[in-house]
C-alpha positions as CSV (number, residue, x, y, z in Angstrom):
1,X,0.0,0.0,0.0
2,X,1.3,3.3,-1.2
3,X,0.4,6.7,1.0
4,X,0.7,9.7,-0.2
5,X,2.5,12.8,2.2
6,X,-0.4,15.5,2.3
7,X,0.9,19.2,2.9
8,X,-0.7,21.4,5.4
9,X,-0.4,25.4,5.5
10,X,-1.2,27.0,8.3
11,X,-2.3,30.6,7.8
12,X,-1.9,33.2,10.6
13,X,-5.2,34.9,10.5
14,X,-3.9,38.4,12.0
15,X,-2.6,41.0,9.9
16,X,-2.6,44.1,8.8
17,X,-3.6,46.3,5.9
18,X,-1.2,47.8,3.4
19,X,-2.7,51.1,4.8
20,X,-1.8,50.2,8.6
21,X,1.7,49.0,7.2
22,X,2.6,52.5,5.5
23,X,1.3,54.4,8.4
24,X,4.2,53.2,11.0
25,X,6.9,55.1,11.1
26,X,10.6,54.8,12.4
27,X,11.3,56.7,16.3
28,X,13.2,59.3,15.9
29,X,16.8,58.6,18.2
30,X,17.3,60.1,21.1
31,X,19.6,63.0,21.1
32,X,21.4,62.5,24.1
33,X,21.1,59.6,27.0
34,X,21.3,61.3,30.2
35,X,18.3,63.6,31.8
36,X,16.1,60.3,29.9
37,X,14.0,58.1,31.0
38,X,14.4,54.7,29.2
39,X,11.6,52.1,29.9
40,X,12.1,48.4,30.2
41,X,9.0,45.8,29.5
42,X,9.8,42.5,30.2
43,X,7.7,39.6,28.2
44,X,7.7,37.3,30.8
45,X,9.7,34.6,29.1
46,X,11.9,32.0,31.3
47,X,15.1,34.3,31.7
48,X,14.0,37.5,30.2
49,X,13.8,38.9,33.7
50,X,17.7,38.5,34.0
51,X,18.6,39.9,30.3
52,X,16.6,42.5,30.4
53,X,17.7,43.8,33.9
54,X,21.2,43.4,33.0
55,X,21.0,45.7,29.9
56,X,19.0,48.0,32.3
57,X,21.8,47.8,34.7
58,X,24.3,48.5,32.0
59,X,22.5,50.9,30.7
60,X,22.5,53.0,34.5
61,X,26.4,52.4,34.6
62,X,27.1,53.6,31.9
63,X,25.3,56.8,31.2
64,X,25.0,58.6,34.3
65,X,22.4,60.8,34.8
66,X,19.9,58.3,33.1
67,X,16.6,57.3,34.8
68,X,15.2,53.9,34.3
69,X,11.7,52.2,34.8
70,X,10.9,48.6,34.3
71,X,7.5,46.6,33.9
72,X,7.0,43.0,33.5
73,X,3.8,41.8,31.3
74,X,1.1,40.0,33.3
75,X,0.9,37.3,30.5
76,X,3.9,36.2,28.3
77,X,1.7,35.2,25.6
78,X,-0.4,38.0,25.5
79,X,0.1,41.5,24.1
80,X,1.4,43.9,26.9
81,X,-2.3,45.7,28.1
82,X,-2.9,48.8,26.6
83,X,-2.5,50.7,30.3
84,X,0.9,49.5,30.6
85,X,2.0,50.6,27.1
86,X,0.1,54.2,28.0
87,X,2.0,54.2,31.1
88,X,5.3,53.4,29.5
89,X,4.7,56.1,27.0
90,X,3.7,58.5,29.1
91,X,6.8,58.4,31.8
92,X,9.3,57.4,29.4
93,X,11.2,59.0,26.6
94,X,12.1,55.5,25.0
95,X,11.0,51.6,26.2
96,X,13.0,48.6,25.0
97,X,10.9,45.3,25.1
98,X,12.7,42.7,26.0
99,X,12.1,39.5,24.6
100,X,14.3,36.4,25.4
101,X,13.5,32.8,24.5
């Protein structure tokens, strides 16, 4: 008896339109570190806690006069919730997400 392989795609059913696509735009960089407040979001994955505090770490040493802030996301496999991103917007001149896996 002969079987025949049978391909599967899987489609990812969220996107975006071409119109949401050319509407992003590239963050300006900041001028100058220090006086700044830098944000860090932690996704929540196994070890991201210790990556992404080190680079904040690294970050205070060496640029003096730079303030930090740093969340964690409730839920690794969920988008951060839009009153943590407002928040994180709102006290910070620049967030880094860290993502580690």
């Amino acid at each position: 008896m002969t079987t025949r392989a049978s391909r599967m795609t899987v489609m990812d059913p969220v996107g975006m339109t071409r119109a949401e696509m050319e509407k992003r735009t590239v963050s300006r960089r900041l001028d100058a570190l220090p006086g700044k407040t830098i944000g860090f979001i932690d996704d929540g994955f196994a070890g991201a806690d210790y990556y992404v505090k080190g680079v904040q770490a690294l970050l205070e040493q060496r640029f003096p006069g730079v303030k930090t802030r740093y969340w964690l996301k409730p839920m690794m496999s969920k988008p951060a919730p839009p009153q943590l991103i407002e928040e994180a917007a709102r006290s910070c001149d620049a967030v880094v997400v860290g993502i580690c896996a």
